[in-house]
N, C-alpha and C positions, 0 to 999 in steps of 0.2 A: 372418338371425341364425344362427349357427354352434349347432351342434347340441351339448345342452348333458350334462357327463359326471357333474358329480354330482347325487344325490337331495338337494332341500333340502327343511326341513319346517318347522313350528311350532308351540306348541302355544296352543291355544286359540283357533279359526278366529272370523271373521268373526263374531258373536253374533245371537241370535233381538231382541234389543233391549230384553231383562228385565233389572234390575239388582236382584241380591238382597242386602241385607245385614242380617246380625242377622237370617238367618229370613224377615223381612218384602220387597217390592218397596221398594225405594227410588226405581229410574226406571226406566220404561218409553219408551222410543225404538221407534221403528220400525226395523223387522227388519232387520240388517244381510248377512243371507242373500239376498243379490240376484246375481244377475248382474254388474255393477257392480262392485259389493265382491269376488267370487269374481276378478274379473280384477283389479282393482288389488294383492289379495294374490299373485296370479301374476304381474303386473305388478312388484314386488317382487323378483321372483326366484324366489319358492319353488314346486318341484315336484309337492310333494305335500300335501295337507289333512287333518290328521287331527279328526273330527269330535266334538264333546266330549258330555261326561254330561251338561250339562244339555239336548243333544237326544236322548239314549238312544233306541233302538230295543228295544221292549220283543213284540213280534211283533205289532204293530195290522194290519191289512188293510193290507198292501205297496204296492198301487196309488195309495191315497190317502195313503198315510203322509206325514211329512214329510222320514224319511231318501232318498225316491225323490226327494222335490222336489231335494233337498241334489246328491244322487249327478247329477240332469240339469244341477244348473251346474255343477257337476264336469266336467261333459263340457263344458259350454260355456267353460268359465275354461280348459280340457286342462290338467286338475289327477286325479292319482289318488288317490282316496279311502280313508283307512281307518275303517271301520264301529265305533261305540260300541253293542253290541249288549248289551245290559244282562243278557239272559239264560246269552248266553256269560262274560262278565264276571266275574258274581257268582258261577258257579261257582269259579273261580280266588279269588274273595277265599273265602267259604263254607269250601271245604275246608280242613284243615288239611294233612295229609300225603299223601290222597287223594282225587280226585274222584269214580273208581267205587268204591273202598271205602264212603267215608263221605255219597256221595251216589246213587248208583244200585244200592245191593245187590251191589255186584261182578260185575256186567254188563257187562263192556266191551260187547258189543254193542248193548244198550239204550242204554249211553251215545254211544256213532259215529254212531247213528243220531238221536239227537236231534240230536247236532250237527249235521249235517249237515240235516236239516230245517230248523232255525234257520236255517241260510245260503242254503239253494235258493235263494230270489228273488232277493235279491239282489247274492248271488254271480254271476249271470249278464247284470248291467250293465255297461256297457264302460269306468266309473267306478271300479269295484271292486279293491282291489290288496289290502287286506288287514283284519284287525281287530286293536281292543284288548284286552289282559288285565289282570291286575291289576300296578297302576307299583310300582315298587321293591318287590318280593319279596324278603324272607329266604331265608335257606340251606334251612330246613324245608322251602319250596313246591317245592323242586326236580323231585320226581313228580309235582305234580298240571301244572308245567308239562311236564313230558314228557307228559302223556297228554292234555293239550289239543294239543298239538301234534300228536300221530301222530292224534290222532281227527280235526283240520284237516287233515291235510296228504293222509292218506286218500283225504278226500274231495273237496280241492280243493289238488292239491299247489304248485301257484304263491302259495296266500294268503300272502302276509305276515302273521307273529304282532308286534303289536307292544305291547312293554314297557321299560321304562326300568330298569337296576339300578340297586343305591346305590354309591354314591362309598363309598372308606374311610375320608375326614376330615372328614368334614360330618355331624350330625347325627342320622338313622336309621343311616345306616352306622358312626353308633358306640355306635348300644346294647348290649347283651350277649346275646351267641351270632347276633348277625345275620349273620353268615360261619359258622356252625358252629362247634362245641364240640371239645376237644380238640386243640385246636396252640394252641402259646403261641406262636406268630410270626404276628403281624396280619397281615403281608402275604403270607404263604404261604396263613391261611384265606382272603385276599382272591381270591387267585389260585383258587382251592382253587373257590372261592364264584362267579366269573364263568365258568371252565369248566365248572361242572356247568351252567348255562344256558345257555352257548356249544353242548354238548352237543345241546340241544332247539331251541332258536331259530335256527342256524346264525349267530349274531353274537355281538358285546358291544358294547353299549349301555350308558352310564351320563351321568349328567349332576353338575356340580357347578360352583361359580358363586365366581368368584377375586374378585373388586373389591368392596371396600367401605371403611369407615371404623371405625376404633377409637379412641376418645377425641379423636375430632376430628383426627386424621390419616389420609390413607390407608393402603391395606394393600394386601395379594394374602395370598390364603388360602396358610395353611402345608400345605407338603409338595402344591402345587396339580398339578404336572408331576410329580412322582411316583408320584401317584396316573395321571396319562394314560399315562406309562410303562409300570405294571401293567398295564394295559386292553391297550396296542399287545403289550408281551409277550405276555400270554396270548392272544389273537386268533392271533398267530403262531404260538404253540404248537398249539393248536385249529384251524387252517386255518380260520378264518372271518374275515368282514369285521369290521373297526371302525367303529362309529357312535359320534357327539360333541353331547351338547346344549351349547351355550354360552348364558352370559346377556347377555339381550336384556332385564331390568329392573332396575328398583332396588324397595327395599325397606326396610319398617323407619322408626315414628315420626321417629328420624333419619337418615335411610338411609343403616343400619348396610350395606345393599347399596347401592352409590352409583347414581347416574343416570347412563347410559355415552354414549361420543359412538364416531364412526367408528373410528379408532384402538381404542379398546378391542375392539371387533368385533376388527378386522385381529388385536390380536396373540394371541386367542384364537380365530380361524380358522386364522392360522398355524402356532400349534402344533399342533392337530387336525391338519393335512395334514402336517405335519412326522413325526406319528408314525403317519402311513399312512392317515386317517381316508377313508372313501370316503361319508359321510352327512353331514349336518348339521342337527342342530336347532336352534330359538331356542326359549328358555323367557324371556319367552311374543311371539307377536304381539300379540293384543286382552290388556287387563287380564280379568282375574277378574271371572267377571258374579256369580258366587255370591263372599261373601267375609265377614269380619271386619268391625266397625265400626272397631277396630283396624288392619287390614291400609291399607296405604298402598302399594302395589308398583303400580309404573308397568309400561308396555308399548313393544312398539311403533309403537300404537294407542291413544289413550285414550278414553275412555266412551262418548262422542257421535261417535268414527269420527275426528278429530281426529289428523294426522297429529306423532307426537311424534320418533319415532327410525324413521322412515318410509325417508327418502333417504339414511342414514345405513347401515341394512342392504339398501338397493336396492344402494348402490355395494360394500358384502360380499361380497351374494351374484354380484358381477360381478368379483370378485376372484376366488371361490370358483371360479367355472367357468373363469374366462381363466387362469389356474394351474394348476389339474387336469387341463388339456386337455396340458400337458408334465408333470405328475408325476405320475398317475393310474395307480396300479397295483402304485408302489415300497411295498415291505414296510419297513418298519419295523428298523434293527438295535442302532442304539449312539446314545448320548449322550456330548456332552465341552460344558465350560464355559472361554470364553475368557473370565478374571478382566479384568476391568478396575475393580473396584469397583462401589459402588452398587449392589449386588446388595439384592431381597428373600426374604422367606421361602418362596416358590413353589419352588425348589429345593432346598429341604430334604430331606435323604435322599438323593437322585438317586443312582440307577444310575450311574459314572460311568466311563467309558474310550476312553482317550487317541485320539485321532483319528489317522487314519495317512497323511493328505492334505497336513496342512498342517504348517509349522516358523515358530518367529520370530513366535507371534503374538499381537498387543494389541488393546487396545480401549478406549474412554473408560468406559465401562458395560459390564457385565454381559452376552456374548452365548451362546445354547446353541446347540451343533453337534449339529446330527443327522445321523446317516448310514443311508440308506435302497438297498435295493438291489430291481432287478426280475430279470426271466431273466437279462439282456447286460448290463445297467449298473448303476453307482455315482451317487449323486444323494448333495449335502450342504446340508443348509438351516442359514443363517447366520439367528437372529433374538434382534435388541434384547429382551433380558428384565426390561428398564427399566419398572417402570410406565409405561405411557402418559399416565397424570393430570401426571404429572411435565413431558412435552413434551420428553424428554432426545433429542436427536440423535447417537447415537455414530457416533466414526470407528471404521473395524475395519481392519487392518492384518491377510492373511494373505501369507505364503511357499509354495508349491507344492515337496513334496518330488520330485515327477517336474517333468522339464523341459517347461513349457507354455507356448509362446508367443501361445497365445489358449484362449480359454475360451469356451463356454454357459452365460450365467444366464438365471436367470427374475425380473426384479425389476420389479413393478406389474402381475402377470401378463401381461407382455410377454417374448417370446426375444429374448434380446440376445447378439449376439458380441462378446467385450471383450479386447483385445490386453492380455498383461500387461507392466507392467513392472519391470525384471530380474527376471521368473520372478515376482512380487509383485503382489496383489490389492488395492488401497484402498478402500474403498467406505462409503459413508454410508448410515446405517438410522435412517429416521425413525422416530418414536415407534407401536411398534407392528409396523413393519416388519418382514420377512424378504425376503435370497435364497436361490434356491437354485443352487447349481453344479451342471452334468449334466455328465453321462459321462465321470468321473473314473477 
């Protein structure tokens, strides 16, 4: 097996085999915390496990705990673990604006030194890559995440801090002052709002979830890829990496969030890598063991271990690696949209300018050009913005403004060299699909 280049993740690993809903147990299964389970979810593809609140680590006697039990299949599945440590955690949610102000007397030292207690054990497993803080934080938290951070990284400067921002069209990300007070341009506090945590976390991470249905049609969330745009921008601005959660369920008495098949995967991995993405999450692997009697949201996994959209993100995350293994590094610069029609509302807003590669060019659908660059080269991803649900196949017609009588793409995560003809690119992009042209 080729050695693999990007981090993949999930959220909500493997389950203890309790199912809560409404407060009460509704089923209880036997513990999906096996060996077994830890490999079929690495078996999957994914690299990394991050371990949930309903098994918190709350400081019990380390040896017998059950985060130790977690952290040795860790090692058996060669999965790196991030820690739900309920005490570090709750700090971050607790605090308002600061976590030694309003919770240690203004002690930074009392407080580095707790922390750092809290992790000793554990921290010293060969499991161990990083922990949780509190998921989508406001613009307010911005200090108490800086001072978990410098009090982590102190003490153990390789930990991974890991947390999820908010999207600016979905939801929490659109309550009031969740970016900060004081600009009346959304997406300047948005940017505004992802750098001040790019700042502490050295990343930006956000998640938001494009597919679903409205009045009994499909849709793709508005302004979906301008919102990923914002993220790739500011990363670049910020010199740090881009992380991408995509969705991996549906949702919703009528699922308002639909139920995804492979293609849906594809063309929300595509565009993550498209705008430099070097991580990946799925929200979720396993369903929600804690939930709603309401909630209805599907997984990758459902209840009983039941494989649902199992081989579906097996072949993703083999997409994911056989294609980052030739684009793995290019930054992020420009967008442009070759019009062919049938375009959706995912484009809305977009950043948009004109491409400087190509002349002369069509499409049946709806395609976005990106153009990414590393040290030495030029890289441009061609990808179908067609809903997937749709099955639309577009043809794509480009002209190459320099003379090029062959070319490198990358299409199916495979290198391909393809002779042009007169100087001209034709190529078919199934539903979902992207290539990419290198070293332009």
């Amino acid at each position: 097996m080729l050695k693999e280049v990007m981090q993949i993740s999930a959220y909500t690993p493997p389950p203890n085999g309790t199912v809560t809903v409404d407060g009460a147990v509704a089923h209880k299964y036997e513990s999906f915390q096996t060996l077994a389970r830890y490999r079929e979810y690495r078996d999957c593809g994914f690299t990394e496990i991050l371990f949930a609140g309903e098994d918190k680590y709350t400081g019990e006697p380390y040896e017998s705990s059950k985060l130790k039990r977690m952290l040795d299949l860790a090692v058996g599945a060669d999965l790196k673990a991030v820690v739900f440590d309920e005490r570090l955690l709750s700090l971050t949610v607790k605090a308002k604006e600061s976590i030694i102000g309003e919770l240690f007397g203004g002690d930074k030292e009392k407080f580095s030194a707790y922390v750092c207690d809290c992790m000793r054990e554990y921290a010293a497993h060969p499991a161990f890559y990083g922990i949780s803080v509190l998921d989508e934080p406001q613009y307010n938290k911005r200090k108490v995440f800086a001072e978990i951070c410098e009090a982590v990284h102190a003490a153990y400067p390789d930990c991974f801090i890991m947390t999820c921002l908010l999207p600016c069209i979905q939801d929490q990300g659109l309550a009031e002052n969740a970016f900060g007070a004081g600009m009346t341009d959304r997406w300047e506090a948005y940017r505004r709002y992802l750098a001040a945590f790019a700042e502490s976390l050295d990343y930006v991470h956000y998640d938001c979830y494009p597919f679903g249905f409205w009045e009994g049609k499909n849709v793709v969330a508005h302004k979906f890829i301008r919102n990923m745009q914002e993220a790739a921008i500011t990363a670049k601005q910020c010199n740090v990496p881009f992380h991408m959660t995509v969705q991996s369920f549906s949702s919703g008495e009528n699922e308002e969030l639909r139920h995804l098949d492979g293609q849906d995967l594809h063309w929300q991995i595509n565009l993550a890598l498209g705008f430099g993405a070097s991580k990946i999450y799925y929200f979720t692997y396993w369903r929600f063991t804690t939930r709603q009697s309401h909630n209805f949201t599907s997984a990758i996994m459902d209840d009983d271990g039941t494989k649902l959209l199992y081989d579906a993100a097996q072949a993703n995350n083999k997409l994911v690696q056989d294609t980052a293994r030739y684009v793995s590094g290019y930054v992020y610069e420009s967008s442009d949209i070759i019009a062919g029609g049938h375009s959706n509302d995912s484009t809305e807003d977009l950043l948009v300018t004109p491409n400087a590669f190509f002349k002369n060019c069509r499409a049946q659908s709806d395609v976005l050009v990106n153009t990414l660059k590393n040290d030495t080269d030029t890289a441009v991803m061609l990808l179908n913005l067609r809903d997937p649900y749709e099955k639309f196949i577009s043809t794509v017609h480009i002209e190459f403004v320099r003379k090029k009588e062959e070319i490198h793409i990358v299409k199916g995560g495979e290198l391909l060299t393809v002779q042009t003809q007169n100087n001209a690119l034709d190529v078919l992009l199934e539903p979902g699909e992207a290539i990419w042209i290198l070293e332009l």
